[in-house]
TORKOLLO-514153 format. One record per residue (C-alpha): residue number from 1; residue in one letter; x, y, z. Coordinates in steps of 0.1 Angstrom, whole numbers, plus 5000, padded with zeros to 4 digits. Each point is the difference from the previous one (the first is absolute). Example, Ala and Ser with C-alpha at 12.3 -4.5 7.8 and 13.67 -1.06 7.14 Angstrom:
% TORKOLLO-514153
+------+------+------+------+------+
: resi : resn :    X :    Y :    Z :
+------+------+------+------+------+
:    1 :    A : 5123 : 4955 : 5078 :
:    2 :    S : 5014 : 5034 : 4993 :
+------+------+------+------+------+
END
This chain:
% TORKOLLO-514153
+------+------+------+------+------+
: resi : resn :    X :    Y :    Z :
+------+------+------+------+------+
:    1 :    X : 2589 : 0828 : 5008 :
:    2 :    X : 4988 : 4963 : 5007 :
:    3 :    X : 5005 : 4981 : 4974 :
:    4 :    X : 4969 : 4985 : 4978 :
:    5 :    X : 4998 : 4959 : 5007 :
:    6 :    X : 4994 : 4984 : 4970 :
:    7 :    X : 4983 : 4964 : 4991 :
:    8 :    X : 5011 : 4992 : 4963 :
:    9 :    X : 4974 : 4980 : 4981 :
:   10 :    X : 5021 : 4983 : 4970 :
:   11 :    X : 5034 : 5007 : 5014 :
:   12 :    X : 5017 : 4975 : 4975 :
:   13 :    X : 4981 : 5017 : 4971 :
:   14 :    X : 5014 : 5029 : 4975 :
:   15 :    X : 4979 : 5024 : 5023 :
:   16 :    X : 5015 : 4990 : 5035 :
:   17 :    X : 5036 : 4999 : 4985 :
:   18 :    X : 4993 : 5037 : 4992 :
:   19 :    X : 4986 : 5009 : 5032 :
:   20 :    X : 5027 : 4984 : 5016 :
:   21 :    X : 5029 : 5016 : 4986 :
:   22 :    X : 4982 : 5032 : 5008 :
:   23 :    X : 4992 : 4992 : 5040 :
:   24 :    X : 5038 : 4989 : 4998 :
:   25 :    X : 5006 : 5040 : 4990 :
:   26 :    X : 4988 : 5007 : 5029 :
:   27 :    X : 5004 : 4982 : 5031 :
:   28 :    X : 4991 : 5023 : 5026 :
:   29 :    X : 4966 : 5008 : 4983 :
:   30 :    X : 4985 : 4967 : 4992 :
:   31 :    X : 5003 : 4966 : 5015 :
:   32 :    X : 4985 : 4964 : 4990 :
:   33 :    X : 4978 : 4985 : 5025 :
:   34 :    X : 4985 : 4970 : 4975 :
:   35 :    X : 5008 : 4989 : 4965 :
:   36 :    X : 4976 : 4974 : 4976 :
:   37 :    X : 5006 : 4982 : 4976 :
:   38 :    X : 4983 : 4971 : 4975 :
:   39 :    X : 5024 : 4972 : 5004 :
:   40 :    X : 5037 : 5012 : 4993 :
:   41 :    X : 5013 : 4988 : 5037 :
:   42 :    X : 5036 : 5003 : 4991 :
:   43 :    X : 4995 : 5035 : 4990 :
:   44 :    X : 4980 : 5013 : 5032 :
:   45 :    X : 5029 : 4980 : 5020 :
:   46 :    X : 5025 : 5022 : 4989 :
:   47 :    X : 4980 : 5032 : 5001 :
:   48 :    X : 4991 : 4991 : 5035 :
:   49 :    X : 5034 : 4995 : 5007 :
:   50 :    X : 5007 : 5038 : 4986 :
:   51 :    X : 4966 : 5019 : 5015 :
:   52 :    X : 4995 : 4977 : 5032 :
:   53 :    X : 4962 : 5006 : 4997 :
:   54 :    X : 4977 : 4991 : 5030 :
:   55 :    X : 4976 : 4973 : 4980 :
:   56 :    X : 5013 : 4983 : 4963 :
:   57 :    X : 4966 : 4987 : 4982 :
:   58 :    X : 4994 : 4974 : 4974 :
:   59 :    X : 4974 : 4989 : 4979 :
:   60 :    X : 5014 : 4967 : 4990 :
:   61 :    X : 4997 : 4981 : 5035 :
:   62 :    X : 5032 : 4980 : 4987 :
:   63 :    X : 5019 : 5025 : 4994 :
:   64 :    X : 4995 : 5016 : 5029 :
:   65 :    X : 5008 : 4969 : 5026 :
:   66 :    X : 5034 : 5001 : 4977 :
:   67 :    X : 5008 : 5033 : 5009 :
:   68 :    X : 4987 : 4997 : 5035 :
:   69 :    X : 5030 : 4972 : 5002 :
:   70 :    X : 5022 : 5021 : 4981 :
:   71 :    X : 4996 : 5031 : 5028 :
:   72 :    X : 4999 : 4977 : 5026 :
:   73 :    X : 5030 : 4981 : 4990 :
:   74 :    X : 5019 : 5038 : 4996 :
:   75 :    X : 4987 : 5015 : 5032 :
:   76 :    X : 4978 : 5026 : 4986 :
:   77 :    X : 4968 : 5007 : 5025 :
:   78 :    X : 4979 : 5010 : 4967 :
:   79 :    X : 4968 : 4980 : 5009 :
:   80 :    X : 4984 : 4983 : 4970 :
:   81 :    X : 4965 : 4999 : 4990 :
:   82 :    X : 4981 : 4981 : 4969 :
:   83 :    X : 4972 : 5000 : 4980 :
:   84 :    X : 4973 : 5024 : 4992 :
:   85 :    X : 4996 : 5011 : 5040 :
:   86 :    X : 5040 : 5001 : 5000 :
:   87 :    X : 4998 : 5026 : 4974 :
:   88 :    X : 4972 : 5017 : 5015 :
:   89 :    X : 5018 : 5002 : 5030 :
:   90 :    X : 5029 : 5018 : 4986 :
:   91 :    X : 4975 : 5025 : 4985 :
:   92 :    X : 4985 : 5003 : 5032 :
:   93 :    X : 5032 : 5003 : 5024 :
:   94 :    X : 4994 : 5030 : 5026 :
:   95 :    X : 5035 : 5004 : 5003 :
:   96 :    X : 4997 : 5013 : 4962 :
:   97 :    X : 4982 : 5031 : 4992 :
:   98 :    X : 5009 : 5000 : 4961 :
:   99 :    X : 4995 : 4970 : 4977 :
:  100 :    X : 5012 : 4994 : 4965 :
:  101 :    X : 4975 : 4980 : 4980 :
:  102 :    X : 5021 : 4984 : 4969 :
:  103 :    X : 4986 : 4963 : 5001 :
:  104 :    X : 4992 : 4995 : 4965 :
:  105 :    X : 4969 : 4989 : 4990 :
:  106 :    X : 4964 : 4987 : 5024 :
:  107 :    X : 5022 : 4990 : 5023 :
:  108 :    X : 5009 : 5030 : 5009 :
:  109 :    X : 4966 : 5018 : 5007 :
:  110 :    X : 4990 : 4980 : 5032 :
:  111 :    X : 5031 : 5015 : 5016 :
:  112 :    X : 4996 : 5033 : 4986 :
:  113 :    X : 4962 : 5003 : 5014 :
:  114 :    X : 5014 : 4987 : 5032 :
:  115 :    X : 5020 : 5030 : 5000 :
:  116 :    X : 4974 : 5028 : 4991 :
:  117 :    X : 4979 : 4989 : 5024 :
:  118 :    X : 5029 : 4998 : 5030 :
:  119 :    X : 5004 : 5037 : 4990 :
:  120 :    X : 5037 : 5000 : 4986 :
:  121 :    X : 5013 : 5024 : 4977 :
:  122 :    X : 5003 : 4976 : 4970 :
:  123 :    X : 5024 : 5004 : 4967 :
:  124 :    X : 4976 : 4983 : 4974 :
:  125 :    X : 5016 : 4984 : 4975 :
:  126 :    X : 4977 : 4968 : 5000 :
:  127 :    X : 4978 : 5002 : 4968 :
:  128 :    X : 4976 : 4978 : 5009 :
:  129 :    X : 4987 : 5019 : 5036 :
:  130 :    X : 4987 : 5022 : 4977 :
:  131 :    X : 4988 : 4978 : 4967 :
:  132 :    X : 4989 : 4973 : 5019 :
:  133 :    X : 4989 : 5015 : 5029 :
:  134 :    X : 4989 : 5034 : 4993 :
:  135 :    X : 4974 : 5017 : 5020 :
:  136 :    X : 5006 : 4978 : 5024 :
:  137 :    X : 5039 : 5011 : 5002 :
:  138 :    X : 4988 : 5031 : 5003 :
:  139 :    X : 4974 : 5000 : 5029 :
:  140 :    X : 5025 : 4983 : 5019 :
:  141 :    X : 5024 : 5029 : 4998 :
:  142 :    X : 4973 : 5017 : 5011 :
:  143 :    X : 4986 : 4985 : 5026 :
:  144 :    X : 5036 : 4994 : 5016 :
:  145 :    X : 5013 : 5027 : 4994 :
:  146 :    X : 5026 : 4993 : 4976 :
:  147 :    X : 5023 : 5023 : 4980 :
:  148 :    X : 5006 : 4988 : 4957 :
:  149 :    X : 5033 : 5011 : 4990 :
:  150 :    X : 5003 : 4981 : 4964 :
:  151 :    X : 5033 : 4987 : 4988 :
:  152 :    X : 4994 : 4996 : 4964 :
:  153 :    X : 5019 : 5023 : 4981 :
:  154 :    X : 4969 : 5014 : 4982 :
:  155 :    X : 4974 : 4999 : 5027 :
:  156 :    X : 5029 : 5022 : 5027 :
:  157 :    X : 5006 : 5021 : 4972 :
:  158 :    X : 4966 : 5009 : 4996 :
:  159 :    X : 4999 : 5004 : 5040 :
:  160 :    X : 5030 : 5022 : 4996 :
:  161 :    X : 4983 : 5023 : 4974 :
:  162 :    X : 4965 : 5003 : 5024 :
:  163 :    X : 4998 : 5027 : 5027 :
:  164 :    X : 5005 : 4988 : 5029 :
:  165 :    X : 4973 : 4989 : 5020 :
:  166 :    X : 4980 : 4984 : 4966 :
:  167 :    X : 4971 : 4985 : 5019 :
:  168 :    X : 4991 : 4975 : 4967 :
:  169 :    X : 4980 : 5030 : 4989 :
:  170 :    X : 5014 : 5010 : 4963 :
:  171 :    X : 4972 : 5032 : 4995 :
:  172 :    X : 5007 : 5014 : 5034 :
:  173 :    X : 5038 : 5001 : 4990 :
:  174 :    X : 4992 : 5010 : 4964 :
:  175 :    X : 5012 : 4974 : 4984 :
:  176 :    X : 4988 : 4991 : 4964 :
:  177 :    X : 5021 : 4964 : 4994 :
:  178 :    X : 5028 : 4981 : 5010 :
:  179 :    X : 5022 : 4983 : 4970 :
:  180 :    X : 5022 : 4968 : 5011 :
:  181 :    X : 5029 : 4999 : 4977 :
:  182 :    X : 5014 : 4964 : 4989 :
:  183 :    X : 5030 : 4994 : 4983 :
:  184 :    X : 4984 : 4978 : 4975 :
:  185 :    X : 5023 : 4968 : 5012 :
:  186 :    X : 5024 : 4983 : 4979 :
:  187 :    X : 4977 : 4991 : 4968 :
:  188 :    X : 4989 : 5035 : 4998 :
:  189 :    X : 5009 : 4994 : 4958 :
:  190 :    X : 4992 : 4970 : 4997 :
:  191 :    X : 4971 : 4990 : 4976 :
:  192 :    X : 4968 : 4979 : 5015 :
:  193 :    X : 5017 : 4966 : 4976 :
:  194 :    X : 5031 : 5003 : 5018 :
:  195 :    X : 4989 : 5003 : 5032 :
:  196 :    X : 4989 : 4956 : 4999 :
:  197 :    X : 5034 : 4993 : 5002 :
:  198 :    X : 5019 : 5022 : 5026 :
:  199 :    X : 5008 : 4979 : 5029 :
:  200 :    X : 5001 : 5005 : 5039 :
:  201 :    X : 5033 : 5009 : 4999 :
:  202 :    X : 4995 : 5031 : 4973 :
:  203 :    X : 4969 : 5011 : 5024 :
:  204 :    X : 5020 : 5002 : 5027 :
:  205 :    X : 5027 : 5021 : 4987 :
:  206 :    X : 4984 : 5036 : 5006 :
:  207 :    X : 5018 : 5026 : 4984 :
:  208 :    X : 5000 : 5028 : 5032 :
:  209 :    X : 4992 : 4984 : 5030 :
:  210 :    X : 5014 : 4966 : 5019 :
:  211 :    X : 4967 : 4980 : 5013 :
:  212 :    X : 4993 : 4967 : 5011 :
:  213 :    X : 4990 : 4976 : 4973 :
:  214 :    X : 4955 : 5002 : 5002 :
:  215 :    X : 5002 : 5037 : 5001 :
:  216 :    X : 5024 : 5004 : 4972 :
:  217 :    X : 4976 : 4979 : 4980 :
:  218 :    X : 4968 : 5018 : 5011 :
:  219 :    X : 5022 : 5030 : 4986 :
:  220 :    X : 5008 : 4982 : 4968 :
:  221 :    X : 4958 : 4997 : 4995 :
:  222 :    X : 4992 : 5038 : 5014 :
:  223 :    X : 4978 : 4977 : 5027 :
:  224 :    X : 5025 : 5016 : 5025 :
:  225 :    X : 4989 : 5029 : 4988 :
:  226 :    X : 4963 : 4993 : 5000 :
:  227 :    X : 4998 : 4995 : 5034 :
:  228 :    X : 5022 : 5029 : 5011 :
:  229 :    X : 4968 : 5019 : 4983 :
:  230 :    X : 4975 : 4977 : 5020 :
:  231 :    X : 5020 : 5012 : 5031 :
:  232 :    X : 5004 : 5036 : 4990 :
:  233 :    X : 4961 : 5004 : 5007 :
:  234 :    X : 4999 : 4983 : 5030 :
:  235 :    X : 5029 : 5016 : 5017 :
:  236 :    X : 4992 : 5034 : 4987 :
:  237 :    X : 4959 : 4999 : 4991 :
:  238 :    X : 5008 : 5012 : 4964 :
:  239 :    X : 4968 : 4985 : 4974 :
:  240 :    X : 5011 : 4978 : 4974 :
:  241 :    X : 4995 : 5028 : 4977 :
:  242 :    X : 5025 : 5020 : 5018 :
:  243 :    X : 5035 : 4975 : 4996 :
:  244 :    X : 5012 : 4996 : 4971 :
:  245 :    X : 5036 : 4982 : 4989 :
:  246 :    X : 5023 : 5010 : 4981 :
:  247 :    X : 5033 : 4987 : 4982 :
:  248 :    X : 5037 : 5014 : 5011 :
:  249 :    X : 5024 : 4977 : 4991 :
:  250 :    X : 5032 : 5017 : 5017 :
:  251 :    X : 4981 : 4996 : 5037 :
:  252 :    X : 5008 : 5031 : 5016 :
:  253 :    X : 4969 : 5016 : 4999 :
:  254 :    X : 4983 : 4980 : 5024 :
:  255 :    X : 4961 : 5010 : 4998 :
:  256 :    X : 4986 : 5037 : 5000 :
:  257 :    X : 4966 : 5018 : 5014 :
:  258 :    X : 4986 : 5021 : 4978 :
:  259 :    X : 4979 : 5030 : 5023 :
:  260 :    X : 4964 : 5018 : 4991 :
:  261 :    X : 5025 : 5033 : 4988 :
:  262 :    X : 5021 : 4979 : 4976 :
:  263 :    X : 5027 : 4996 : 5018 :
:  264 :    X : 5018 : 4964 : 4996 :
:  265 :    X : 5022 : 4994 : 5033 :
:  266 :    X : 5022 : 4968 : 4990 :
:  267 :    X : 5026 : 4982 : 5025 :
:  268 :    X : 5040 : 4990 : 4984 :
:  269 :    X : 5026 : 4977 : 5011 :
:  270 :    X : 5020 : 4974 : 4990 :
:  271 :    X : 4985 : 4970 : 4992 :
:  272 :    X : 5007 : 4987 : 5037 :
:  273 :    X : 4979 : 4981 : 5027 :
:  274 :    X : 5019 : 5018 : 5028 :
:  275 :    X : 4988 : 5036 : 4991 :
:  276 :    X : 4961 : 4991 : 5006 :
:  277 :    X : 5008 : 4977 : 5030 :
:  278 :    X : 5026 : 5025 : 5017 :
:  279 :    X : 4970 : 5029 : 4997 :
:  280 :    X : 4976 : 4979 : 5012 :
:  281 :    X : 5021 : 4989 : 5030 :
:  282 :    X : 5010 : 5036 : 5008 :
:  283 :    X : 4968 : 5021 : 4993 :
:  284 :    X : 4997 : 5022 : 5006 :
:  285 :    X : 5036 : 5012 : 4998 :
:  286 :    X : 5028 : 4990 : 4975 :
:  287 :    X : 5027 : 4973 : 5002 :
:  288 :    X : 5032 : 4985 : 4980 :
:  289 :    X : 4986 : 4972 : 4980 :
:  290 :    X : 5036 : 4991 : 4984 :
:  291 :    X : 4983 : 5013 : 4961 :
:  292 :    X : 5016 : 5014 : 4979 :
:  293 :    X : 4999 : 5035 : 4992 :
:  294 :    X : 4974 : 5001 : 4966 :
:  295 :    X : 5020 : 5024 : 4974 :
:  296 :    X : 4970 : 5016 : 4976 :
:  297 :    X : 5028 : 5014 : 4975 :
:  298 :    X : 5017 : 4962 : 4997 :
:  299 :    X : 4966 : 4984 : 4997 :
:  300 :    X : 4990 : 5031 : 4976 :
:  301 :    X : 4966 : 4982 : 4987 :
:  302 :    X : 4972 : 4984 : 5017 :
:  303 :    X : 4972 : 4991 : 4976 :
:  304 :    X : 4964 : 4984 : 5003 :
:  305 :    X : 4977 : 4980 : 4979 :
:  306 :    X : 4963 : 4987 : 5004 :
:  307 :    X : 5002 : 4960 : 5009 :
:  308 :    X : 4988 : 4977 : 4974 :
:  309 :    X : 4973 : 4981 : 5006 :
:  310 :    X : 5005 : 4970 : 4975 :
:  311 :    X : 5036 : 5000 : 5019 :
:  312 :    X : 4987 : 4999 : 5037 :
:  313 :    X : 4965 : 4987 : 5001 :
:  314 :    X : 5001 : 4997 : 5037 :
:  315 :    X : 4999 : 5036 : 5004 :
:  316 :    X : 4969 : 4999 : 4988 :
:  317 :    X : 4988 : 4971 : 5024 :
:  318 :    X : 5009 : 5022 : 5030 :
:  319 :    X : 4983 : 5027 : 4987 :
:  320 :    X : 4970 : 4980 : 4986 :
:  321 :    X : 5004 : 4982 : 5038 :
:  322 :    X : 5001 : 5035 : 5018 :
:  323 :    X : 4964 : 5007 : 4983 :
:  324 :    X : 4983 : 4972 : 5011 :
:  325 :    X : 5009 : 4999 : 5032 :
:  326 :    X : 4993 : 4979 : 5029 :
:  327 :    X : 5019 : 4966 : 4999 :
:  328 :    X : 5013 : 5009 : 4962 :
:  329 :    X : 5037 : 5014 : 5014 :
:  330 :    X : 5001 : 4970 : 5023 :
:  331 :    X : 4994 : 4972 : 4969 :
:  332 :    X : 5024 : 5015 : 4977 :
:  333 :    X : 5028 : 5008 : 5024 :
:  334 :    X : 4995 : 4957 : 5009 :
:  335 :    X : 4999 : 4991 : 4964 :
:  336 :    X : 5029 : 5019 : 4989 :
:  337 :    X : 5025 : 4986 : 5035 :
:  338 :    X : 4989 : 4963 : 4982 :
:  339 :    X : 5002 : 5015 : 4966 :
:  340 :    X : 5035 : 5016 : 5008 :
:  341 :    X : 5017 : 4968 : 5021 :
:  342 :    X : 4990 : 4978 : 4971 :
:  343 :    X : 5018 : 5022 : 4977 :
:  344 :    X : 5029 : 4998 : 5020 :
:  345 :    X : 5002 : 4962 : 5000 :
:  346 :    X : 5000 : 4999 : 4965 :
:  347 :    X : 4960 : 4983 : 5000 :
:  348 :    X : 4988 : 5031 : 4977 :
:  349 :    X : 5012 : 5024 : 4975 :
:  350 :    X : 5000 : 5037 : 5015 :
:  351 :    X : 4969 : 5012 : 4977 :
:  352 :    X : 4987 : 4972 : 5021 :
:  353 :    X : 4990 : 5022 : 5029 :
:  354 :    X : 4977 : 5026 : 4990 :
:  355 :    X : 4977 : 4976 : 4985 :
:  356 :    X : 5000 : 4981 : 5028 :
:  357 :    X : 4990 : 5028 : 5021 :
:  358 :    X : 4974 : 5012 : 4975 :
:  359 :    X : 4982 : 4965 : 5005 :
:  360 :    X : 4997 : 5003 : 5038 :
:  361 :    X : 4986 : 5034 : 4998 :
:  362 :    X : 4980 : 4988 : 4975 :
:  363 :    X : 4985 : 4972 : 5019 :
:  364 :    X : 4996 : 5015 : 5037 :
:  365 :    X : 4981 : 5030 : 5000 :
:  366 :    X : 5008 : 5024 : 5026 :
:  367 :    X : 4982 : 5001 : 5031 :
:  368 :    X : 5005 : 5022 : 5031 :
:  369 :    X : 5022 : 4997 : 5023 :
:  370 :    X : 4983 : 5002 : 5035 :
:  371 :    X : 5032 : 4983 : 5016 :
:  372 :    X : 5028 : 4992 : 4991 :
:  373 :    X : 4989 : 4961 : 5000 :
:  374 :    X : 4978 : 5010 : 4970 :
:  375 :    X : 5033 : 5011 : 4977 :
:  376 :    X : 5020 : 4968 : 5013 :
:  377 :    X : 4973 : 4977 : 4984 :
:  378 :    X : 5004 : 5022 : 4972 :
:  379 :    X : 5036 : 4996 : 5000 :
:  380 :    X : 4998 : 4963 : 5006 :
:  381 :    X : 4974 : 4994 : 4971 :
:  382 :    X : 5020 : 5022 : 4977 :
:  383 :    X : 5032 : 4978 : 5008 :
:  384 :    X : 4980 : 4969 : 4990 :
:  385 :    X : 4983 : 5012 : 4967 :
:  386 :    X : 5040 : 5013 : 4989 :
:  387 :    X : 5016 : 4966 : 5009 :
:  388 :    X : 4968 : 4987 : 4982 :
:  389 :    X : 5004 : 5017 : 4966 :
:  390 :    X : 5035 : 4998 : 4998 :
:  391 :    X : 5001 : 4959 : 5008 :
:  392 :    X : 5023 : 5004 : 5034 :
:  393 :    X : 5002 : 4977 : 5028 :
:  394 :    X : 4973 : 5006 : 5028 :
:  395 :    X : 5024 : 5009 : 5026 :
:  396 :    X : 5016 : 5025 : 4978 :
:  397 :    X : 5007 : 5033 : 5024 :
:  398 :    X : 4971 : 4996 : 5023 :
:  399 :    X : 4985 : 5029 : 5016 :
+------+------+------+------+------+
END
C-alpha cells in the first residue's frame, strides 16, 4: 500500500495534535509532506524535528524567519515558506495528495480553496470554507475535482450514517432530516442573569471535549453549533427546513439521519477528535485511533433536550443567517471571530457576543456571493461594524 502524503493545515492546533498522534499509529500508511501553522514557530520546530515534512508554512512572516533559523541552525532540510502564498503552497504541494484543513477561522479558507481546486482529497475541518465561502467552496471541489471528507464530529457522523456514494442529494437517498447533536457547553444550567458574569476562563472549560480556546467559546454560545448547521447544507444539500439541532449533554451521540421510512441511523463514540480524523484518513477502511472502547452499560443513559433560545441566541443568528443567504453567513461568522477575541481579552462580558453579531446582520443585508471577493467585503464590513458597536480598537483582529 503507498502510504497517503499528508499537508496538515493547523498542525499546532487541537485538530493537528489529533491527527498527529493518529498518523503516528501508523507509520507505514501515512506520511507528512507539509505542516502550517499561524505563528507558534517553536511548536512547528519541534514537530518538524519529529515528522521531517518536505515544506513547514507560516502565516506570521516572523515567526517563520525564526524557525527558518531554528531548522537551519539544527540541520533539518524542512524548507520554510510564509505568508498567505506560503500557506497556499502547503495546500497546494503535489507531493501531497491528502490535505487537513484545521486553520481556524478566514484564514483558513484561502488555503482550503487552494486545495479543492488542486484536486486533493481534503479532511475539512475549516468552518469558515464553507460559512464564508460557500457555493464558492463548493464549485471548486467541483470543478477540481476534489473529494470532502469532514472532520467535525457531527458533520463525519452524519457522513458515516449516509449510503455511500450520497451525491448531496437527500430525496434520492431518502432522507427526511439530519439532527446535529450539541452538548449544550458548560452553562447548559445556567440562567440568562448569570451568564454577564462568567469569564473566559469558565467558557473555555468544556465539559466533554478538549478544544482550543475560540472554538470552546463559539461552543459556550451554540455559534459553534450554528455554523456546523450552515455547513451541514452545504456539504450535504439538506434545506434549512431539513437540519435541525438538538441537545445531548453526555456527547456520544454525535448527529443522526433520520430516512423517508423512519428509520434514525445515529453515529457513537467517545467524545474523541481521533475517531472522526482516523476514519476520515482511512476511508474507506477502518484503523486504530488509540479511543477508547465506549461501554453503553457503564454510560447506562444518554438523554436529549431542545436548546434554549433565550440561553443561546446565536443559534438563532445562524439559522436566521442560513435564510437569508448570500453574504449573511460570511458577516456573522466575521462579527462573532471579533466578538469572540474581545471576549477573550477581557474588553466585553460574554453576553456581549450575540448582540454584537445581531447588529452586523442587522446592518449589512445579504447580497450574493458571485465570488468569493463579494463575501470577503462582507466579512471585512462585518468586522468593522462589530469592533464599531462594541467600542474596540480599529486594528482589532483584522480580516
Amino acid at each position: 500500500m503507498t502510504p497517503r502524503s499528508i499537508s496538515l493545515l493547523g498542525a499546532t492546533g487541537s485538530i493537528g495534535d489529533s491527527t498527529l498522534d493518529v498518523v503516528e499509529r501508523h507509520p507505514g500508511r501515512f506520511s507528512i509532506a507539509a505542516l502550517a501553522a499561524r505563528s507558534q514557530w517553536e511548536k512547528l520546530a519541534e514537530l518538524c524535528r519529529r515528522f521531517s515534512p518536505q515544506v513547514a508554512a507560516l502565516l506570521d512572516r516572523e515567526a517563520a524567519r525564526a524557525l527558518a533559523d531554528v531548522l537551519r541552525r539544527d540541520g533539518i532540510a524542512t524548507r520554510v515558506v510564509a505568508g498567505p502564498e506560503g500557506m497556499i503552497e502547503a495546500a497546494t504541494l503535489a507531493s501531497a495528495d491528502t490535505v487537513v484543513a484545521a486553520i481556524v477561522g478566514a484564514a483558513g479558507l484561502a488555503p482550503a480553496l487552494a486545495a479543492a481546486r488542486a484536486g486533493k482529497r481534503i479532511l475539512l475541518a475549516n468552518k469558515e470554507a464553507l460559512v464564508i465561502g460557500g457555493a464558492a467552496f463548493m464549485a471548486a471541489v467541483e470543478a477540481g475535482g476534489a473529494t470532502i471528507f469532514p472532520v467535525d464530529s457531527e458533520h463525519n457522523a452524519i457522513f458515516q450514517c449516509l449510503p455511500a456514494g450520497y451525491a448531496r442529494d437527500p430525496a434520492a437517498a431518502g432522507v427526511r432530516r439530519i439532527l446535529l447533536t450539541a452538548s449544550g457547553g458548560p452553562f447548559r444550567q445556567r440562567t440568562v442573569a448569570e451568564l454577564a458574569a462568567v469569564t473566559p476562563q469558565e467558557a473555555c472549560a468544556h465539559p466533554n471535549w478538549v478544544m482550543g480556546r475560540k472554538i470552546s467559546v463559539d461552543s459556550a454560545t451554540m455559534m459553534n453549533k450554528g455554523l456546523e448547521v450552515i455547513e451541514a447544507h452545504w456539504l450535504f444539500g439538506v434545506p434549512r427546513a431539513g437540519i435541525e439541532v438538538v441537545i445531548h449533554p453526555e456527547s456520544v451521540i454525535h448527529s443522526l439521519v433520520e430516512y423517508v421510512d423512519g428509520s434514525v441511523l445515529a453515529q457513537l463514540s467517545q467524545p474523541d477528535m481521533r475517531t472522526p480524523i482516523a476514519q476520515a484518513l482511512a476511508y474507506p477502511d477502518r484503523i486504530e485511533a488509540g479511543v477508547a472502547t465506549l461501554d453503553l452499560a457503564r454510560q447506562a443513559a444518554l438523554t436529549f433536550e431542545p436548546p434554549d433560545a433565550a440561553r443561546f441566541p446565536c443559534l438563532q443568528l445562524a439559522f436566521d443567517a442560513l435564510d437569508a443567504g448570500g453574504t449573511a453567513p460570511a458577516i456573522l461568522n466575521a462579527a462573532n471571530e471579533i466578538a469572540v477575541a474581545a471576549f477573550l481579552d477581557g474588553a466585553i462580558r460574554f453576553t456581549d457576543i450575540a448582540p454584537a453579531c445581531a447588529e452586523a446582520l442587522a446592518r449589512l443585508p445579504a447580497v450574493p456571493v458571485h465570488c468569493l471577493d463579494d463575501a470577503l467585503e462582507a466579512d471585512r464590513a462585518a468586522r468593522d461594524i462589530a469592533r464599531a458597536w462594541l467600542d474596540l480598537p480599529a486594528d482589532t483582529l483584522a480580516a
